[in-house]
C-alpha positions as CSV (number, residue, x, y, z in Angstrom):
1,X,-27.5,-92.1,169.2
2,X,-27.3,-93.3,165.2
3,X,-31.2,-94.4,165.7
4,X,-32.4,-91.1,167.4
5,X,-30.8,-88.6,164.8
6,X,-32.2,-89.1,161.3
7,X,-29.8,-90.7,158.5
8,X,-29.1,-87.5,156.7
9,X,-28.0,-85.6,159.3
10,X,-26.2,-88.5,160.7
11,X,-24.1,-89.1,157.5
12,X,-22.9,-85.0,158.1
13,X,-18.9,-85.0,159.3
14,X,-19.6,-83.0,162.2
15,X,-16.3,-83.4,163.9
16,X,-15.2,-81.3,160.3
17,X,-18.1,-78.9,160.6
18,X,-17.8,-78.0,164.6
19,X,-13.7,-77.5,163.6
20,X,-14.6,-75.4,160.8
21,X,-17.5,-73.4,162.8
22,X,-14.3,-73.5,165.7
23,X,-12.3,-71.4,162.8
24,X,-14.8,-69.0,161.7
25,X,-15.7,-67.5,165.4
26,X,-12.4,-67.3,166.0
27,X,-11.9,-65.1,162.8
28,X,-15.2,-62.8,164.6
29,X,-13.4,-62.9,167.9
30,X,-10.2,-61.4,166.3
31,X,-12.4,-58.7,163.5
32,X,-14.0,-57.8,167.5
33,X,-10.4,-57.2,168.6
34,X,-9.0,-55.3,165.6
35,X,-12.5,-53.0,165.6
36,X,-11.0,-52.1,169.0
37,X,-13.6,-54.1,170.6
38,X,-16.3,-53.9,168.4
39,X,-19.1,-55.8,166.2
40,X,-19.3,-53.5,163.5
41,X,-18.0,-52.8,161.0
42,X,-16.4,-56.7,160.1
43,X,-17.2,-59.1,163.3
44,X,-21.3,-59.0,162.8
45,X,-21.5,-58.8,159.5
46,X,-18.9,-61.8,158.7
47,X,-20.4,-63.4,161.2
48,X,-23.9,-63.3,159.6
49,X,-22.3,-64.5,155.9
50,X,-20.5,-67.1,157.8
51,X,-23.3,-69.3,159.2
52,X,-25.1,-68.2,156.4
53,X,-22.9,-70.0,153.8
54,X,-22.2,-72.5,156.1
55,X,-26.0,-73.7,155.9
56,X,-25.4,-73.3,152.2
57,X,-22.8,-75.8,152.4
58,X,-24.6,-78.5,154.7
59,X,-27.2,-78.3,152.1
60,X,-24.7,-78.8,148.6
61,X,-23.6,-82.4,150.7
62,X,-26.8,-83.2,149.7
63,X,-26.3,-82.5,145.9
64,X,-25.1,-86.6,144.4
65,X,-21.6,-86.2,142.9
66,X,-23.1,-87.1,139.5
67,X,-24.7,-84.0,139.3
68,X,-20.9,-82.3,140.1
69,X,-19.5,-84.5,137.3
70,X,-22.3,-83.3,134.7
71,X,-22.1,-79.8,135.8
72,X,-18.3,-79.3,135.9
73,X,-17.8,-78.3,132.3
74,X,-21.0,-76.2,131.8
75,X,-19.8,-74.0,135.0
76,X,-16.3,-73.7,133.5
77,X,-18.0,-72.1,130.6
78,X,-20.1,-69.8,132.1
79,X,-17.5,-68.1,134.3
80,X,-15.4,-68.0,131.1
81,X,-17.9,-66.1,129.7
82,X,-18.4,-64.1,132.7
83,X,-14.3,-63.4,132.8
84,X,-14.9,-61.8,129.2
85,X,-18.1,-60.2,130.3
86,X,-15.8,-58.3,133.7
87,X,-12.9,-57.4,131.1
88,X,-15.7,-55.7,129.2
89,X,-18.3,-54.5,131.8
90,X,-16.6,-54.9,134.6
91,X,-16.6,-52.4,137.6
92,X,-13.4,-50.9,138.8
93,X,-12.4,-51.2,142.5
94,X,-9.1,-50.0,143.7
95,X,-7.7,-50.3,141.1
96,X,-8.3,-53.7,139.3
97,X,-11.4,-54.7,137.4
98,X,-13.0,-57.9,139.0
99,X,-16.6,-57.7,139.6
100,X,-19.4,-57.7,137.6
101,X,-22.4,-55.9,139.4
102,X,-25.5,-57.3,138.7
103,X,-27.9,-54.5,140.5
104,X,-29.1,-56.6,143.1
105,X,-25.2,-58.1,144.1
106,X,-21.2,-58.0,142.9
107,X,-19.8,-61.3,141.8
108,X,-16.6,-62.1,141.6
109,X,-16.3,-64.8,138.6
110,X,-12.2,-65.3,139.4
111,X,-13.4,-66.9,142.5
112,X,-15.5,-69.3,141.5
113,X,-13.1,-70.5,138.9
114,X,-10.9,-71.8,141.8
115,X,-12.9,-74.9,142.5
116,X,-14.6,-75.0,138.7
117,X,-10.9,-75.1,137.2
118,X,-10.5,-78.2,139.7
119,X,-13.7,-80.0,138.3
120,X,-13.3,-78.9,135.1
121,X,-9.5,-80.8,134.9
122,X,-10.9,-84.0,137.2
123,X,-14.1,-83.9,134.9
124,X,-11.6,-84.4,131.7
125,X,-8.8,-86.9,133.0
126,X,-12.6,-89.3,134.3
127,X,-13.0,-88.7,130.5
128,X,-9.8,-89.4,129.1
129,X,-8.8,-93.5,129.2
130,X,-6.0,-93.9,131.8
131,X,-3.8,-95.6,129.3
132,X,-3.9,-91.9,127.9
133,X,-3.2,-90.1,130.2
134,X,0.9,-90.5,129.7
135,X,0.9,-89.2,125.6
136,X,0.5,-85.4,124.8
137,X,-3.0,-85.3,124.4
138,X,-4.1,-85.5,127.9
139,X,-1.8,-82.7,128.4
140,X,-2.6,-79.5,126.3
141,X,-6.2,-79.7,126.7
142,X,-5.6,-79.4,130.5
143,X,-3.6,-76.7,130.0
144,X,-5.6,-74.3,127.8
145,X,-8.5,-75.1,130.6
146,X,-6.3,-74.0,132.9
147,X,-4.3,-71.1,130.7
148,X,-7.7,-69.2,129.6
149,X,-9.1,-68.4,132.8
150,X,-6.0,-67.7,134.1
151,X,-4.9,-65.2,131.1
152,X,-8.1,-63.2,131.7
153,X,-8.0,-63.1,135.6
154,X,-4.2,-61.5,134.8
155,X,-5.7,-58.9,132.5
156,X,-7.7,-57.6,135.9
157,X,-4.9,-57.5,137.0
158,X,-5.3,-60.2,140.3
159,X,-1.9,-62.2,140.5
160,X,-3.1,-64.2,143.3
161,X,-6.0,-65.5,142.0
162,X,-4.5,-66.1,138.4
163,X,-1.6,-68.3,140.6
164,X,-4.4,-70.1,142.7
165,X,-6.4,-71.0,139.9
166,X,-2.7,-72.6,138.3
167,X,-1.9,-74.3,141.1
168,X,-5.5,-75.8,141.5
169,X,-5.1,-77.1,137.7
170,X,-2.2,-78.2,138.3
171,X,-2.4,-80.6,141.5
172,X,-5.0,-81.9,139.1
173,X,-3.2,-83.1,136.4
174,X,0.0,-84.5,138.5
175,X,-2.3,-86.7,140.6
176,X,-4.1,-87.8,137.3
177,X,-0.6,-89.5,136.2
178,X,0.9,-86.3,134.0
179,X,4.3,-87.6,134.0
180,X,7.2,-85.6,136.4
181,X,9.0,-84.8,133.9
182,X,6.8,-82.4,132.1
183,X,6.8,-80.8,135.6
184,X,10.7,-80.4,135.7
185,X,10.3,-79.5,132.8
186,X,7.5,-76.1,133.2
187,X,9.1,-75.4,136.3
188,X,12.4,-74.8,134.5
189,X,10.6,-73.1,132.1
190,X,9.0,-71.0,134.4
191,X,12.7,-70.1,136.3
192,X,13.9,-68.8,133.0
193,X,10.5,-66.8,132.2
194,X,10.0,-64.9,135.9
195,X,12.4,-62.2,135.0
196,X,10.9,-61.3,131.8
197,X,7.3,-61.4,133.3
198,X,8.7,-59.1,136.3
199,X,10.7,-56.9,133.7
200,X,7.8,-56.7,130.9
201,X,4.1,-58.4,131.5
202,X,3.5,-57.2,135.4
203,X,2.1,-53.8,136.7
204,X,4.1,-51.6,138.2
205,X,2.9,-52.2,141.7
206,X,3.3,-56.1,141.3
207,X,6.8,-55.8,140.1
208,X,7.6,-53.6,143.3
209,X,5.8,-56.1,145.7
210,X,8.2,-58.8,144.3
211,X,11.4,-56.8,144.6
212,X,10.3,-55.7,148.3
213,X,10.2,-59.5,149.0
214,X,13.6,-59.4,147.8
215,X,14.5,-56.9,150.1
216,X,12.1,-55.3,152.4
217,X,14.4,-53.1,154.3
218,X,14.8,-50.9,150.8
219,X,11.2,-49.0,151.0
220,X,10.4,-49.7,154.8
221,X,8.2,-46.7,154.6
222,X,6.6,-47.4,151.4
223,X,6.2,-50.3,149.1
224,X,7.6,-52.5,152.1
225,X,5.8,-50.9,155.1
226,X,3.1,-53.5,155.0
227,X,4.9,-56.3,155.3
228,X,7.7,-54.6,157.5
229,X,4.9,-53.4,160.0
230,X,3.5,-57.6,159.8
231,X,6.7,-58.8,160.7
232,X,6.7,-56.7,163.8
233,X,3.1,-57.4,164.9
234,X,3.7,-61.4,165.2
235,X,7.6,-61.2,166.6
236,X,6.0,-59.0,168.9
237,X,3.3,-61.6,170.0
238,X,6.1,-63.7,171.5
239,X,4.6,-67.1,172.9
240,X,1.5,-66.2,174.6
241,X,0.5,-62.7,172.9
242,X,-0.3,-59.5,174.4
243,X,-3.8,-60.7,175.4
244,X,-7.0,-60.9,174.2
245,X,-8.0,-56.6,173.2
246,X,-4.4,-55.5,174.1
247,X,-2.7,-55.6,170.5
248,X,-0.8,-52.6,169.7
249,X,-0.1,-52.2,166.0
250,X,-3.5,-52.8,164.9
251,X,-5.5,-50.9,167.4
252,X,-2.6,-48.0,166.5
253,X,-3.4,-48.6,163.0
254,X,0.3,-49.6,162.1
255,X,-0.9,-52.6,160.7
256,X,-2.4,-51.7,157.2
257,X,-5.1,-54.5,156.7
258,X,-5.3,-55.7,159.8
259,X,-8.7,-57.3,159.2
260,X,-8.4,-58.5,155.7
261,X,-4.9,-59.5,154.3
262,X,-2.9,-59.3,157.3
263,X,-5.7,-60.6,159.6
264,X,-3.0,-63.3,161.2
265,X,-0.9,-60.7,162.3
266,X,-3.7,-59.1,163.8
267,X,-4.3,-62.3,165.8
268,X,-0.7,-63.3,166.3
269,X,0.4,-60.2,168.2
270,X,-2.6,-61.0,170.7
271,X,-3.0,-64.8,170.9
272,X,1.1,-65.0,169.9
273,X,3.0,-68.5,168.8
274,X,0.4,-71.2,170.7
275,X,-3.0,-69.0,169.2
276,X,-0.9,-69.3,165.4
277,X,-0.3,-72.5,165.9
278,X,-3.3,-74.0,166.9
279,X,-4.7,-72.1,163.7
280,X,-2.6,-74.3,161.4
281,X,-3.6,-77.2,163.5
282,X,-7.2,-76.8,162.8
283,X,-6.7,-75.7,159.1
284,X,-4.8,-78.9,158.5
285,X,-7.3,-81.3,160.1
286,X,-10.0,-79.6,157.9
287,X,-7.2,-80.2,154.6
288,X,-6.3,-83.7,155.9
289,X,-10.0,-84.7,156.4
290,X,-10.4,-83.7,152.4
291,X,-7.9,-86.0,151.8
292,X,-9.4,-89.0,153.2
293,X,-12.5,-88.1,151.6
294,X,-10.7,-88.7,148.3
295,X,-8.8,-91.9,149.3
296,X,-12.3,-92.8,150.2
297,X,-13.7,-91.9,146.8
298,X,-14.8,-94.8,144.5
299,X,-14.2,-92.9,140.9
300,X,-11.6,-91.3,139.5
301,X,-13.5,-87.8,139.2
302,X,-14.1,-88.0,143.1
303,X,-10.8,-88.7,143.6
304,X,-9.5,-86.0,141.6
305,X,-11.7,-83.4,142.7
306,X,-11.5,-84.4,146.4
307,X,-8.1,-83.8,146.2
308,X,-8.2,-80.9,143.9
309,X,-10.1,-79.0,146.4
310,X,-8.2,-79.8,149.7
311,X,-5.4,-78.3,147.9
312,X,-7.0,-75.1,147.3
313,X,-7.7,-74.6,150.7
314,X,-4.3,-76.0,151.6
315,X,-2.8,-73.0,149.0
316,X,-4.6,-70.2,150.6
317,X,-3.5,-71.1,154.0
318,X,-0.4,-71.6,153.0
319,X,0.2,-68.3,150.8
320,X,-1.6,-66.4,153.2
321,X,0.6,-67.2,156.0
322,X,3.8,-66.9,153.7
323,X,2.9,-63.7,152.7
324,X,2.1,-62.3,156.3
325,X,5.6,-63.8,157.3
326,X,7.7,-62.4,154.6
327,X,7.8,-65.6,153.3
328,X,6.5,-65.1,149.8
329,X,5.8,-61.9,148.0
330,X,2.0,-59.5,148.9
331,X,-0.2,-61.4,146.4
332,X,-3.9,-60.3,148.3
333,X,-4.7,-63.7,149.0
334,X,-6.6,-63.4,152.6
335,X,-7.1,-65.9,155.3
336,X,-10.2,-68.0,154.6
337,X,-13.0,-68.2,157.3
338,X,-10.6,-65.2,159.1
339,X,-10.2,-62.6,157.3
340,X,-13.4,-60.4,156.5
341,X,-15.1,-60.5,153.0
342,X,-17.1,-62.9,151.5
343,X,-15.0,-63.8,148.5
344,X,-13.0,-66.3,150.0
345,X,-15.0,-67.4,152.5
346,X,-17.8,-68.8,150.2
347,X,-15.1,-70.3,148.1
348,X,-13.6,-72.5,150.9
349,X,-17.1,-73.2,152.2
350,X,-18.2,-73.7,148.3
351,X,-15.0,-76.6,148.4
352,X,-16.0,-78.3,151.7
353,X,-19.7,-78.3,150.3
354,X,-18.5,-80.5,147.6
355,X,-16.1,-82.2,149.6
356,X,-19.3,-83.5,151.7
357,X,-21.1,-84.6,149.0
358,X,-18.4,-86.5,147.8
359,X,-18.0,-88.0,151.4
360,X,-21.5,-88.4,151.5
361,X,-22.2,-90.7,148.6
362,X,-18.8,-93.1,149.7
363,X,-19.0,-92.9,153.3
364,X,-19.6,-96.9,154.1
365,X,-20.4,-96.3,158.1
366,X,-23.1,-94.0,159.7
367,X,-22.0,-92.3,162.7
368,X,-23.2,-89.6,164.8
């Protein structure tokens, strides 16, 4: 087989890309069901983005990893820029200020600051001598790369992204060899700091989405009805699920975003505990295949960045699902390659683009 296919195509990890193409018709199969039965308006059309940006993936694991390395600080800057440009030009959609329309199409720069804040930080600590990396300067540079764009995606106001793009930053610098300590340490810091932010620096609407995760039986009908009416919508799944069409508190239109945020309780009720959990499953091989890729890596910014970016896709899942569950307070962080809209599903196929290049260049073995 490895002498009829051509080399490039060879080198692809298509056991990764028939998982993740596995993932993404599933999401079309449940946007069908919560249309009640329908292709339009989300199946179709996510569909069409889907394979669309999936090609657009193949083709960056083409792109060396040198070209990543040299371009990782430039792009930080840009969508810097572009942050400032949204806070000043920036158009206004329910609610929050996040996009910047162009005329011909509406970026969102916060998202692409979730992998750039990962190259930007691996790009530095290749930089940085590793005898370095212990003493205080190879930590406050890291941190004001990581505290700018965060501080302007906050001014939006978009919690969820300003959290993803920390937690991105921050896997960064722990597996560069920032010591634990200075972990404890921020982490205690940040205990003592939550009730001021809740009290003083969050919106009105954030602070009540917190307190609801508190105690989501104090506004069932308000503030806590969307996560109330979640709850409901998986327990009542059970093992199997309702079946394929049947769901009730979606198709009743119970379920506020049953398509976007809430998407897994959409599916849940119909393909119940065993549809869930095969889910995971194939989100964690896709995550656990980045992972080799950057045990694999020869340098230190592969390495880095491999990691980096299996983490962001490991944080979506994993806020996502916390957040549908009760687990975690409503931050708006959908289901990637699931939920409809573009945003996150061009991130996590921008990070397993990059991921394949990286695999790519340090992949010893050809195999179809």
């Amino acid at each position: 087989m490895n002498r009829i296919v051509p080399e490039p195509l060879a080198k692809l990890p298509w056991m990764v890309i028939l998982l993740v193409v596995a993932i993404g018709c599933f999401g079309q199969v449940v946007l069908y069901s919560a249309a009640g039965g329908s292709l339009h308006p989300w199946a179709l059309s996510q569909g069409i983005r889907f394979f669309v940006l999936l090609a657009g993936a193949i083709g960056l694991s083409y792109v060396p990893e040198g070209v990543w390395k040299a371009g990782s600080l430039p792009t930080y800057a840009i969508l810097v820029v572009s942050l400032l440009a949204v806070e000043l030009l920036g158009k206004v959609s329910g609610g929050s200020q996040r996009w910047l329309d162009l005329g011909f199409i509406r970026l969102q720069p916060s998202e692409f600051m979730k992998p750039a804040i990962v190259l930007a930080c691996a790009k530095f600590y290749d930089m940085l001598p590793p005898n370095e990396t212990r003493r205080f300067g190879a930590v406050w540079p890291a941190a004001m790369l990581i505290g700018v764009p965060a501080a302007l995606v906050m001014l939006q106001p978009d919690l969820g992204t300003a959290l993803m793009i920390c937690a991105g930053g921050a896997t960064v610098m722990f597996l560069a060899g920032i010591p634990l300590r200075l972990f404890v340490g921020g982490a205690i810091g940040a205990a003592v700091a939550i009730p001021l932010a809740i009290n003083f620096a969050l919106h009105d609407y954030q602070r009540n989405r917190i307190l609801i995760f508190l105690d989501p039986e104090s506004d069932p009908l308000g503030t806590g009805y969307h996560i109330s009416q979640s709850k409901i919508a998986i327990g009542s799944g059970g093992i199997w699920g309702k079946g394929f069409l049947q769901g009730t508190q979606s198709h009743l239109d119970y379920l506020p975003e049953g398509h976007t945020d809430f998407v897994f309780a959409t599916m849940a009720e119909e393909w119940g505990l065993v549809g869930g959990c095969l889910l995971i499953l194939a989100f964690l091989l896709v995550i656990r295949w980045g992972i080799e890729v950057g045990q694999r890596a020869q340098t230190r910014f592969g390495r880095l960045t491999a990691a980096g970016l299996s983490t962001t896709i490991f944080f979506y899942v994993a806020i996502n699902l916390m957040m549908v569950m009760g687990l975690a307070p409503v931050v708006g962080i959908p289901l990637p390659l699931v939920s409809f809209g573009s945003s996150a599903q061009m991130t996590v196929l921008l990070c397993l683009g990059i991921l394949m290049s990286i695999d790519r260049q340090n992949r010893k073995t050809v195999g179809w």
